[in-house]
PDB file of N, CA, C and O in Angstrom, chain B, residues numbered from 101:
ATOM      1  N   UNK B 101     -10.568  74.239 -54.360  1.00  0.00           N
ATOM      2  CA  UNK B 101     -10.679  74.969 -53.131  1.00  0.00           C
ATOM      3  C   UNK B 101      -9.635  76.069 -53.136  1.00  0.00           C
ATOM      4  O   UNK B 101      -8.419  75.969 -53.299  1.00  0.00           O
ATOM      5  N   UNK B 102     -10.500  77.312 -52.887  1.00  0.00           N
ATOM      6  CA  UNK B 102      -9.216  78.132 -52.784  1.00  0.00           C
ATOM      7  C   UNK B 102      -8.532  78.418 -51.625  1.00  0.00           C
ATOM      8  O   UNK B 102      -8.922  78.024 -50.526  1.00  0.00           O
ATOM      9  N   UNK B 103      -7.296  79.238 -51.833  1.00  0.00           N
ATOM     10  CA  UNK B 103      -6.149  79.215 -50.781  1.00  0.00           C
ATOM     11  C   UNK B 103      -6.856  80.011 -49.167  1.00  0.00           C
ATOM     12  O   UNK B 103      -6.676  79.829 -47.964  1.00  0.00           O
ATOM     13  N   UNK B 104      -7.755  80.985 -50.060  1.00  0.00           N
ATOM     14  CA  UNK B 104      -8.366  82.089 -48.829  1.00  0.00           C
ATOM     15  C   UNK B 104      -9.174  81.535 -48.039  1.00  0.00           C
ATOM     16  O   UNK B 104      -9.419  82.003 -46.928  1.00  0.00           O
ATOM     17  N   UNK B 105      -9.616  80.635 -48.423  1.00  0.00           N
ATOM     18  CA  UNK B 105     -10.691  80.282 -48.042  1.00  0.00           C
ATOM     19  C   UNK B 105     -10.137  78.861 -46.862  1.00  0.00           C
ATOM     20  O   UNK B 105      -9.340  77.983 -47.197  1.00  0.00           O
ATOM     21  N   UNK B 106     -10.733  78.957 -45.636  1.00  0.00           N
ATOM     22  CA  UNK B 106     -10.003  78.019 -44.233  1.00  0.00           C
ATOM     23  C   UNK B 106     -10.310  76.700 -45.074  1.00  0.00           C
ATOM     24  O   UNK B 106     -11.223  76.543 -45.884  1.00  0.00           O
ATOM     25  N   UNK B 107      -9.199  75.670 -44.636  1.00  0.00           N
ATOM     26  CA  UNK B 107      -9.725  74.285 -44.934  1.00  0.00           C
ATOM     27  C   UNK B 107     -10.290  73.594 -43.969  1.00  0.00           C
ATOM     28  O   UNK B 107     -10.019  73.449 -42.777  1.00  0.00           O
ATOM     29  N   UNK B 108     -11.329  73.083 -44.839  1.00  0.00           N
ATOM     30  CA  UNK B 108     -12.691  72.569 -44.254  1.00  0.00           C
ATOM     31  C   UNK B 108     -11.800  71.313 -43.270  1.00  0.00           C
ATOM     32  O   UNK B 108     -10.608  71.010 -43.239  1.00  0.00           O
ATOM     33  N   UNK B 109     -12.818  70.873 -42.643  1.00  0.00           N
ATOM     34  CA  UNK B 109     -12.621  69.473 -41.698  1.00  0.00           C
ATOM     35  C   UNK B 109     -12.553  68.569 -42.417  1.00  0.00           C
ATOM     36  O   UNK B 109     -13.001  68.662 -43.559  1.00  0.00           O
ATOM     37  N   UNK B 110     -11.829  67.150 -41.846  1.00  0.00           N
ATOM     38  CA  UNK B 110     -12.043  65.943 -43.034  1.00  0.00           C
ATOM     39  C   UNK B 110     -13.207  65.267 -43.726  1.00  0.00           C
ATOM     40  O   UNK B 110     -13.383  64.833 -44.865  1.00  0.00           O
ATOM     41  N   UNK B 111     -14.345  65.373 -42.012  1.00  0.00           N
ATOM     42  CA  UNK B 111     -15.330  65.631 -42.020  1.00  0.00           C
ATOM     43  C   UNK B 111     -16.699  65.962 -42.606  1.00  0.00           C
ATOM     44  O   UNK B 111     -17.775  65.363 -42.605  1.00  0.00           O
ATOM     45  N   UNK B 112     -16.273  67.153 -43.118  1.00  0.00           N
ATOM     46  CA  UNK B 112     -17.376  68.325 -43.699  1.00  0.00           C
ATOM     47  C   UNK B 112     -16.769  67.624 -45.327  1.00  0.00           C
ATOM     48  O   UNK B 112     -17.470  67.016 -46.135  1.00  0.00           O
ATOM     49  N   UNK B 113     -15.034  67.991 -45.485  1.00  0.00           N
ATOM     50  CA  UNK B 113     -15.284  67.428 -46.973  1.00  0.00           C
ATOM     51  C   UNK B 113     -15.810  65.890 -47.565  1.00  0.00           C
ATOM     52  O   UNK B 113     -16.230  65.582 -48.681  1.00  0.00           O
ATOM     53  N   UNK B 114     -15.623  65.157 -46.459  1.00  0.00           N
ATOM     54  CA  UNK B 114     -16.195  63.548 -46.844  1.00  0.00           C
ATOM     55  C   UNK B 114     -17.118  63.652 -47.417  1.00  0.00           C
ATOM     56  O   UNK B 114     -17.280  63.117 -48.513  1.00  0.00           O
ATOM     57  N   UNK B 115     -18.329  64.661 -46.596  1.00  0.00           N
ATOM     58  CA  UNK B 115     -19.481  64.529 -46.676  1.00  0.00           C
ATOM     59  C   UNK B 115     -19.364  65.257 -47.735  1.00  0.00           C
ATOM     60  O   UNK B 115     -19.567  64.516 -48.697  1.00  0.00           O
ATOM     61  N   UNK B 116     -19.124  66.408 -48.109  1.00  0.00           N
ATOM     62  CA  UNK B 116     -19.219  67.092 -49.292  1.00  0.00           C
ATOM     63  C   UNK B 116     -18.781  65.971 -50.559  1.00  0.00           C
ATOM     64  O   UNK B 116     -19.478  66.157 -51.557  1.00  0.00           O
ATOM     65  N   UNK B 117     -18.152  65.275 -50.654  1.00  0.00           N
ATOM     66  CA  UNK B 117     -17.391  64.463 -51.281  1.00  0.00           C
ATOM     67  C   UNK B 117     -18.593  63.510 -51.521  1.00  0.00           C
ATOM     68  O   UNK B 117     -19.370  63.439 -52.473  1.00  0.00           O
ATOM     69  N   UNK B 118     -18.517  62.867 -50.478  1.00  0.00           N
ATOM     70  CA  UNK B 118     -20.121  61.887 -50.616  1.00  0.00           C
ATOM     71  C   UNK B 118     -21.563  62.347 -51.281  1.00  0.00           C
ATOM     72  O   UNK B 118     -22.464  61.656 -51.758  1.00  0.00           O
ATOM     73  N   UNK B 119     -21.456  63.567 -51.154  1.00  0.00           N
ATOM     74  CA  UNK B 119     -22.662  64.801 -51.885  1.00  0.00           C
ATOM     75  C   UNK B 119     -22.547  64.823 -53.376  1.00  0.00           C
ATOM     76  O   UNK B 119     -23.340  64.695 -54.309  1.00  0.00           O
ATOM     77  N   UNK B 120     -21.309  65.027 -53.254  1.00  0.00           N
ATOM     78  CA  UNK B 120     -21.117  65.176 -55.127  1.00  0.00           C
ATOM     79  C   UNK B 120     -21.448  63.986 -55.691  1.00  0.00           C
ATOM     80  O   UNK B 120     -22.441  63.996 -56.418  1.00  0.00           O
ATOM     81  N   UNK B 121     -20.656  62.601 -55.486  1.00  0.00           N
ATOM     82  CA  UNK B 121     -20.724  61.110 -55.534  1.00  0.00           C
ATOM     83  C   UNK B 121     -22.173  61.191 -56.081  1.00  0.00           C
ATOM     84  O   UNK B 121     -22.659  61.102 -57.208  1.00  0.00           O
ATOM     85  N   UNK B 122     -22.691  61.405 -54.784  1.00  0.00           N
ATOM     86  CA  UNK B 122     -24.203  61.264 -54.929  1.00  0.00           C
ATOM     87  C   UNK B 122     -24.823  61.713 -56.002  1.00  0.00           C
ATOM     88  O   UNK B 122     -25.670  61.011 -56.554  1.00  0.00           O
ATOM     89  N   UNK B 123     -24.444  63.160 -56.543  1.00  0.00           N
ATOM     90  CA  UNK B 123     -24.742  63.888 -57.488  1.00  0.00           C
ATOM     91  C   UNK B 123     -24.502  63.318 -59.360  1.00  0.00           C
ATOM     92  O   UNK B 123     -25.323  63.456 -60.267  1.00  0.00           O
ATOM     93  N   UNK B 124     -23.427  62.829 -59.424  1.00  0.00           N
ATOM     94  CA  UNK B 124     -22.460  62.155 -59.938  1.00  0.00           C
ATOM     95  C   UNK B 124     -23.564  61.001 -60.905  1.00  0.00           C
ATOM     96  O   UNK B 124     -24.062  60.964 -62.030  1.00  0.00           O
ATOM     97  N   UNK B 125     -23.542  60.191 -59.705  1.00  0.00           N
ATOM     98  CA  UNK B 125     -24.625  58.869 -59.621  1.00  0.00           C
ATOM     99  C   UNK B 125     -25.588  58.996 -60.359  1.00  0.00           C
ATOM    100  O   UNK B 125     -25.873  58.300 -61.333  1.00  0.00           O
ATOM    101  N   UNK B 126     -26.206  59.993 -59.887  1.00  0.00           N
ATOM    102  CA  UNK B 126     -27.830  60.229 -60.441  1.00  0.00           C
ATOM    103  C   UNK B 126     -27.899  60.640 -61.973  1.00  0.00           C
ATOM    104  O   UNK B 126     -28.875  60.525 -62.714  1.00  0.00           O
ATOM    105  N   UNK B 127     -26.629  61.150 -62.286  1.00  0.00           N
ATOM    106  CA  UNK B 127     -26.779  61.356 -63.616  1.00  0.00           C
ATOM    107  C   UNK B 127     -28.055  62.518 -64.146  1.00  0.00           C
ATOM    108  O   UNK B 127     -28.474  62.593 -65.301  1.00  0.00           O
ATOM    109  N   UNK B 128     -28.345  63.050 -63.415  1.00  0.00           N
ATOM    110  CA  UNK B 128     -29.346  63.887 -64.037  1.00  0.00           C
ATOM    111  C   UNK B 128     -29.213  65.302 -63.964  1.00  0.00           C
ATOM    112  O   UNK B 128     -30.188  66.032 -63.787  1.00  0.00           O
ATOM    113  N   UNK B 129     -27.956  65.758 -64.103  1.00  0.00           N
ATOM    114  CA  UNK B 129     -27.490  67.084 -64.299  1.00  0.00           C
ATOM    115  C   UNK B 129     -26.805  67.393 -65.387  1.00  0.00           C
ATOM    116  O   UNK B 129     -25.928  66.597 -65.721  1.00  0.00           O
ATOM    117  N   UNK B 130     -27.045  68.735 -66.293  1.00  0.00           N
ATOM    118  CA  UNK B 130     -26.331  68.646 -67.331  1.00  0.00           C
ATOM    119  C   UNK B 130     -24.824  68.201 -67.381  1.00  0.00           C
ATOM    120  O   UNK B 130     -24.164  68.050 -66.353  1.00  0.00           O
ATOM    121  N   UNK B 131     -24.401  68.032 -68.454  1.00  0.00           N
ATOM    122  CA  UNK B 131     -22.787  67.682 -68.404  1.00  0.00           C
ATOM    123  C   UNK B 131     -21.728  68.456 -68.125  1.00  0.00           C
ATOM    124  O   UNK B 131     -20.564  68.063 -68.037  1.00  0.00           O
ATOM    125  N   UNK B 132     -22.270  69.981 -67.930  1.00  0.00           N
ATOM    126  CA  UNK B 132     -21.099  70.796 -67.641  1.00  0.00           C
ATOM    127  C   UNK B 132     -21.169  70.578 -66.404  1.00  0.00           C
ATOM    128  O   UNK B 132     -20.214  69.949 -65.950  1.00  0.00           O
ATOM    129  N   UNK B 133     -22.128  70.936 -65.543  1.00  0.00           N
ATOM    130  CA  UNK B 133     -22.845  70.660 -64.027  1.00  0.00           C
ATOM    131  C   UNK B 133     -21.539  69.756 -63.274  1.00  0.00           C
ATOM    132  O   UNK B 133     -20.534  70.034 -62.621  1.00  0.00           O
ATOM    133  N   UNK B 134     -22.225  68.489 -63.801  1.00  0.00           N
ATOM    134  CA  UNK B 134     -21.239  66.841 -63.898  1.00  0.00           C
ATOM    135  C   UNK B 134     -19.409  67.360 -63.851  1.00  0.00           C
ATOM    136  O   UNK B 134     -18.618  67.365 -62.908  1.00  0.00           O
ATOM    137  N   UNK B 135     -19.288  67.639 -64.874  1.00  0.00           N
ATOM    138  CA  UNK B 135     -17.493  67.993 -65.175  1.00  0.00           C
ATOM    139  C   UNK B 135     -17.307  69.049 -63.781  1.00  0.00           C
ATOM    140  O   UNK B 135     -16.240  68.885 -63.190  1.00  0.00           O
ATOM    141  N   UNK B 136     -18.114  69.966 -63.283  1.00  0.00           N
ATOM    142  CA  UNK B 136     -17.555  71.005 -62.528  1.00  0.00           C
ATOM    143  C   UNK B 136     -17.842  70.286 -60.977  1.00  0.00           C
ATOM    144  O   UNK B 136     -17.173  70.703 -60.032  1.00  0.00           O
ATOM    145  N   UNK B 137     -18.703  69.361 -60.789  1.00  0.00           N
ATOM    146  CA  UNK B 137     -18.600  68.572 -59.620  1.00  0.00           C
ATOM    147  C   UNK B 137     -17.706  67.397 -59.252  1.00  0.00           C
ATOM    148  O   UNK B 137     -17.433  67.058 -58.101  1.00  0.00           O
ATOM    149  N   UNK B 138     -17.127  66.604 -60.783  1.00  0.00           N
ATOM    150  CA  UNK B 138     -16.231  65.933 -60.795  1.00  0.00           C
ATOM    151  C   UNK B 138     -14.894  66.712 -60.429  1.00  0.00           C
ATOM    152  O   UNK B 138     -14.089  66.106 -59.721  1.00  0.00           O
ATOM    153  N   UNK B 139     -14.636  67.786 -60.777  1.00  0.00           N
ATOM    154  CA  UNK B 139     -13.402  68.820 -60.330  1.00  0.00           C
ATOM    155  C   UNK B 139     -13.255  68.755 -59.343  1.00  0.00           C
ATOM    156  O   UNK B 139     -12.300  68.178 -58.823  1.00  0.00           O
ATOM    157  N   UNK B 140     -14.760  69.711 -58.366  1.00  0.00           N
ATOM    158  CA  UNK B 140     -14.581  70.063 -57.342  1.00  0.00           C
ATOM    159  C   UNK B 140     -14.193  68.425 -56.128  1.00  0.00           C
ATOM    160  O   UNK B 140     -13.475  68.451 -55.129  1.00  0.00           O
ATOM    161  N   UNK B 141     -14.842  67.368 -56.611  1.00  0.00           N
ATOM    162  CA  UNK B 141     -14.700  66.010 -56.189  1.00  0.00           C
ATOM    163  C   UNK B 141     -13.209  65.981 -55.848  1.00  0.00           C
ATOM    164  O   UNK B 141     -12.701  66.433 -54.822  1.00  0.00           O
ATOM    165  N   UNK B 142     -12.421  65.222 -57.136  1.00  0.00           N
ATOM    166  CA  UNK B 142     -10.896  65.718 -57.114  1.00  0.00           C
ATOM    167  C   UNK B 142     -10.468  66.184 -56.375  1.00  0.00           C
ATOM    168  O   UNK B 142      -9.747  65.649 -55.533  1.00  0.00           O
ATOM    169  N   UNK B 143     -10.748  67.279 -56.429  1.00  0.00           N
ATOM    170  CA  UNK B 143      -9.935  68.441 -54.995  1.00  0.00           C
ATOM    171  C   UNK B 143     -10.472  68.084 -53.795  1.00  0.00           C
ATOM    172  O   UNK B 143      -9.684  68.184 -52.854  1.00  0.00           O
ATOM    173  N   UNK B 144     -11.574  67.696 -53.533  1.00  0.00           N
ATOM    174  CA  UNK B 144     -11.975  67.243 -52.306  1.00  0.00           C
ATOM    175  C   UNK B 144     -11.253  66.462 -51.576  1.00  0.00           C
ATOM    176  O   UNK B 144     -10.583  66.700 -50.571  1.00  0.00           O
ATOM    177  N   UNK B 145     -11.522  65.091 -52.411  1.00  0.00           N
ATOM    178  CA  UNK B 145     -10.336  63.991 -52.725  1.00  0.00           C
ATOM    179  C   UNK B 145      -9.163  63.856 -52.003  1.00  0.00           C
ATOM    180  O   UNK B 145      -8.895  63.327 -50.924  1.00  0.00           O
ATOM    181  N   UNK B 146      -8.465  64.509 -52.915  1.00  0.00           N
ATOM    182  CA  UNK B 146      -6.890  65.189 -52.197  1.00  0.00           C
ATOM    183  C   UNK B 146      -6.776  65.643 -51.094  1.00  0.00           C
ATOM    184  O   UNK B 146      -5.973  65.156 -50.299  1.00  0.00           O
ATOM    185  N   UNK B 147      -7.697  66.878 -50.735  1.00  0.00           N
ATOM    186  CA  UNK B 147      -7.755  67.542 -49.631  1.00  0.00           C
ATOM    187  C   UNK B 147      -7.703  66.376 -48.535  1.00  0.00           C
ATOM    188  O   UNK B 147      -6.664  66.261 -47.886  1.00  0.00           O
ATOM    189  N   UNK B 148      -8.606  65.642 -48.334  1.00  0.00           N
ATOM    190  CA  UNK B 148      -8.701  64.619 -47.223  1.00  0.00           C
ATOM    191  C   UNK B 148      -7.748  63.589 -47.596  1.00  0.00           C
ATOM    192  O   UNK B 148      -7.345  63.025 -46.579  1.00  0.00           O
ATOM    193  N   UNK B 149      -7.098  63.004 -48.930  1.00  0.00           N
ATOM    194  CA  UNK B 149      -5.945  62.466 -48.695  1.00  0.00           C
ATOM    195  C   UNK B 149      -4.912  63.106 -48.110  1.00  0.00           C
ATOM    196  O   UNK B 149      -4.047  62.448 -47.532  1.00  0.00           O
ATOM    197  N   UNK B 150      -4.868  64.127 -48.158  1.00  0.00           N
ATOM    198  CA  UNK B 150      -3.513  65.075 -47.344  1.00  0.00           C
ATOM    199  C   UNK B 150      -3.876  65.122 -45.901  1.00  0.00           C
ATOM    200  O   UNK B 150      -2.931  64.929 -45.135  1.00  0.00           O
ATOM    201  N   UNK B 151      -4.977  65.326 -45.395  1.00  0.00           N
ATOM    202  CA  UNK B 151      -5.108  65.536 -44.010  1.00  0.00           C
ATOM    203  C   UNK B 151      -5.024  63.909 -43.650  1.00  0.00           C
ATOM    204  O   UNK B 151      -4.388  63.780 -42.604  1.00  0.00           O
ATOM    205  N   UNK B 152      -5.368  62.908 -44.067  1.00  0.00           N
ATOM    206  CA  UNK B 152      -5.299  61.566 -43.186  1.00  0.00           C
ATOM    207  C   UNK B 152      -3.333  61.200 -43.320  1.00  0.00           C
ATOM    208  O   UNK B 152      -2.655  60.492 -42.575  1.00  0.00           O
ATOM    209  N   UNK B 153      -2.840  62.105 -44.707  1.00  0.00           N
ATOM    210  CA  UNK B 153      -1.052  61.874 -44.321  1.00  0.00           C
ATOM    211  C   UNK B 153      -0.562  62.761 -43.553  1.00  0.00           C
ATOM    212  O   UNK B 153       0.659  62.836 -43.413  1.00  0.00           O
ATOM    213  N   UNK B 154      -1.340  63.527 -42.967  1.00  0.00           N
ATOM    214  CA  UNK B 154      -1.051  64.440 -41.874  1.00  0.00           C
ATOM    215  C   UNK B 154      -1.112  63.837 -40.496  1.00  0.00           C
ATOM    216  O   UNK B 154      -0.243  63.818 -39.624  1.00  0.00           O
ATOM    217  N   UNK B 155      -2.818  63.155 -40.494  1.00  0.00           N
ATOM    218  CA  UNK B 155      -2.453  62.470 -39.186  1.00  0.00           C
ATOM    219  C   UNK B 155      -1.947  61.315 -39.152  1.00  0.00           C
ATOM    220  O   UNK B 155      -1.790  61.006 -37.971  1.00  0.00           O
ATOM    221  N   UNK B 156      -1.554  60.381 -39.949  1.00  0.00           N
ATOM    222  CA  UNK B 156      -0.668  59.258 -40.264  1.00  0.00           C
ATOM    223  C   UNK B 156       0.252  59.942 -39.918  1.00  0.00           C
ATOM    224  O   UNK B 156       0.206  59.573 -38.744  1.00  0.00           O
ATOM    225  N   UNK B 157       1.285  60.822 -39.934  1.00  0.00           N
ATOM    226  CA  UNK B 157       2.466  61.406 -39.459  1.00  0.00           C
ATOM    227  C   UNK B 157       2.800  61.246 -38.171  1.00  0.00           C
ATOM    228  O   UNK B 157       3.548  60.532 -37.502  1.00  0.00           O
ATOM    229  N   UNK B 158       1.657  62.543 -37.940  1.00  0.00           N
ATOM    230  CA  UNK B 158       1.502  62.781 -36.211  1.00  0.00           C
ATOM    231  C   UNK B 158       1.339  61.658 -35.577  1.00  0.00           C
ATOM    232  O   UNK B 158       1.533  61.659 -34.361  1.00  0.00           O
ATOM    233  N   UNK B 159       1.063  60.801 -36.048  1.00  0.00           N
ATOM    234  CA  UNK B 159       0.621  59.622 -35.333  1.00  0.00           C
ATOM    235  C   UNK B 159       2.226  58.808 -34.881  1.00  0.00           C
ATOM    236  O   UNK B 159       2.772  58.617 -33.794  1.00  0.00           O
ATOM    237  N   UNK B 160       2.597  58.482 -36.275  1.00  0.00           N
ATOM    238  CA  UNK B 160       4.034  57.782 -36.487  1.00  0.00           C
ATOM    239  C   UNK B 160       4.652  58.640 -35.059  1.00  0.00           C
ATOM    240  O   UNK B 160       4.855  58.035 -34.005  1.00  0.00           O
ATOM    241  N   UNK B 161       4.898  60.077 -35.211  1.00  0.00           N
ATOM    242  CA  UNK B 161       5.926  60.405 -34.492  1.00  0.00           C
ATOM    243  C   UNK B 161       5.544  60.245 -32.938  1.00  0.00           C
ATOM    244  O   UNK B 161       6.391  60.114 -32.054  1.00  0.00           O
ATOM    245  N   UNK B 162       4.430  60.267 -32.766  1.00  0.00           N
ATOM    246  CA  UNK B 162       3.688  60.313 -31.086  1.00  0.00           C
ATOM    247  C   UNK B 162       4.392  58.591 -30.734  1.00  0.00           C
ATOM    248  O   UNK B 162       5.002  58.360 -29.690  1.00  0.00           O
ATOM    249  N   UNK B 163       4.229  57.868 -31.475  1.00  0.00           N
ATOM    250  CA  UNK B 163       4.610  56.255 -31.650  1.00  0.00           C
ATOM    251  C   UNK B 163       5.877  56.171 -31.371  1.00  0.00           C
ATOM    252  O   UNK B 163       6.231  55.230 -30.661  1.00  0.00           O
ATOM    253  N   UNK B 164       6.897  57.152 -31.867  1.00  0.00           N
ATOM    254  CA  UNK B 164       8.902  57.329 -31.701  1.00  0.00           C
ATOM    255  C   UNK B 164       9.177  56.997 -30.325  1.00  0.00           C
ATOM    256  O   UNK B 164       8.587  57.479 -29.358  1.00  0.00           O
ATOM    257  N   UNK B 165      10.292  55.977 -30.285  1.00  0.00           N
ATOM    258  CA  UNK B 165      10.670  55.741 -28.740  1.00  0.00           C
ATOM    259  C   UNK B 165      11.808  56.861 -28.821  1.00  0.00           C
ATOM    260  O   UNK B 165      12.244  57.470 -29.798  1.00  0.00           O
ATOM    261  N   UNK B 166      12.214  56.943 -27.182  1.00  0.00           N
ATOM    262  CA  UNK B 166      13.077  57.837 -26.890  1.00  0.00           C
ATOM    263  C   UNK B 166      14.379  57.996 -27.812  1.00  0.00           C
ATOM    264  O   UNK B 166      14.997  59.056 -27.905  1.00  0.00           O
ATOM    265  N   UNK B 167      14.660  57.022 -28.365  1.00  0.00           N
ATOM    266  CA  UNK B 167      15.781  56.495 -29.128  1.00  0.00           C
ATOM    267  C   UNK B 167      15.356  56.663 -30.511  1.00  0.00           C
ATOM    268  O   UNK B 167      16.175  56.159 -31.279  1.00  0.00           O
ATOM    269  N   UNK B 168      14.218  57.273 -31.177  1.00  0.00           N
ATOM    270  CA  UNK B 168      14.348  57.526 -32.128  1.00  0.00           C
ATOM    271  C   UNK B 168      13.643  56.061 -33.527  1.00  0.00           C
ATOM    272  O   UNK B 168      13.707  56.011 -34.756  1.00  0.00           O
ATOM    273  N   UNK B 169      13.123  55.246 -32.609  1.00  0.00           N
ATOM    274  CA  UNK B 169      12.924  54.290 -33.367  1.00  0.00           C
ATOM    275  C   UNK B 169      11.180  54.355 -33.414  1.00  0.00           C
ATOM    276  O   UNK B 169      10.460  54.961 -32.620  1.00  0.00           O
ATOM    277  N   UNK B 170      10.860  53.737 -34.309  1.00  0.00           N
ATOM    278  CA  UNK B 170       9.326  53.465 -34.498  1.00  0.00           C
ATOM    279  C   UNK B 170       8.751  52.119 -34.031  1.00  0.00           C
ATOM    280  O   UNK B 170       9.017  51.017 -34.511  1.00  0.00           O
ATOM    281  N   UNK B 171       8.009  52.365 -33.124  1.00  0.00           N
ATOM    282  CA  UNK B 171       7.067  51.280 -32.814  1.00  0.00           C
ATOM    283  C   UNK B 171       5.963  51.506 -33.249  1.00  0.00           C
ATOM    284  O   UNK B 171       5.359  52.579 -33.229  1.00  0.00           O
ATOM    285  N   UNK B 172       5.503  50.124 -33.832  1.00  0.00           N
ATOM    286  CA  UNK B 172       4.040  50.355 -33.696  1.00  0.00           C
ATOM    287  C   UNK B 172       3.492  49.094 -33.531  1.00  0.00           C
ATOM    288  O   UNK B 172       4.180  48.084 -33.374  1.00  0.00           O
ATOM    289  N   UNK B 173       1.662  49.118 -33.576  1.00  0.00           N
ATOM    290  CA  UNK B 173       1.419  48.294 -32.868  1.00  0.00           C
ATOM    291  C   UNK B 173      -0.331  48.260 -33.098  1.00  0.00           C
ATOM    292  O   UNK B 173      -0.947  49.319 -33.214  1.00  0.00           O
ATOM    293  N   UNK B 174      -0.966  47.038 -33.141  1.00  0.00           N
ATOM    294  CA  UNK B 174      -2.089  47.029 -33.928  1.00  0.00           C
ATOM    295  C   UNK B 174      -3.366  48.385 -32.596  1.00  0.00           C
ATOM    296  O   UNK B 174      -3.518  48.281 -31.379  1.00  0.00           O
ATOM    297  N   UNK B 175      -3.778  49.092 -33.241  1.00  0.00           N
ATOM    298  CA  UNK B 175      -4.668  49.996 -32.444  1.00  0.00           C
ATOM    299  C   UNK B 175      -5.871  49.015 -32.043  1.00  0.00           C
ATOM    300  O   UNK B 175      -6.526  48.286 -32.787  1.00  0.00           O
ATOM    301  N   UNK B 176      -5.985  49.214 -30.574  1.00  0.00           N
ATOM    302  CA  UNK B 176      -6.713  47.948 -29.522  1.00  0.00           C
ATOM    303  C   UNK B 176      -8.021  49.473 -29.662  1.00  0.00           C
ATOM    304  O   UNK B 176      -7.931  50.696 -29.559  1.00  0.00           O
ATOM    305  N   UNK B 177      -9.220  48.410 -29.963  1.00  0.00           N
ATOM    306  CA  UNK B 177     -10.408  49.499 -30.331  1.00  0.00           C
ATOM    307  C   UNK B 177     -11.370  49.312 -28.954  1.00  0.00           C
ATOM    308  O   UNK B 177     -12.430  49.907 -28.757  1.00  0.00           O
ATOM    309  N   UNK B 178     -10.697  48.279 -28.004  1.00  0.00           N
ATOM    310  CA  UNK B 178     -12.096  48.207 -26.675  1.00  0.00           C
ATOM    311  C   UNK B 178     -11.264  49.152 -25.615  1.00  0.00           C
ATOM    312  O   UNK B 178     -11.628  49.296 -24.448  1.00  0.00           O
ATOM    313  N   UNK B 179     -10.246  49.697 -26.107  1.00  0.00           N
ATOM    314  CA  UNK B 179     -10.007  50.577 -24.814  1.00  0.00           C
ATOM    315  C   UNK B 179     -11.156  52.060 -25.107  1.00  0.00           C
ATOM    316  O   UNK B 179     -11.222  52.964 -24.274  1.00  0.00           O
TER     317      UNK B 179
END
């Protein structure tokens, strides 16, 4: 992915990510095809590993008590 170009949502790349996978799978594309979707995969990859340690961050710090300490606490999913 290049620099100029906005980064996509986590979203859009999952799915892009899940696209290639898919692509991957089927095995029925030549082998250069294959190597240049496995790349672009990779980078996908990353991309959304960096944005979920992004909001793992934001998260941690929203969590900081006044004092500087970390709480946390199992996320209650019926609220």
């Amino acid at each position: 992915m290049s620099n100029s170009k906005e980064t996509n949502t986590f979203e859009t790349s999952l799915k892009e990510l899940e696209k290639i996978v898919g692509q991957l799978e089927a095995g029925d594309t030549p082998l250069e095809a294959q190597l240049k979707a496995f790349e672009k995969g990779v980078a996908l990859s990353r991309e959304c590993l960096k944005q979920l340690e992004e909001v793992e961050r934001k998260v941690e710090l929203l969590m900081q008590t006044p004092e500087g300490e970390l709480k946390t606490k199992p996320f209650d999913f019926s609220q």
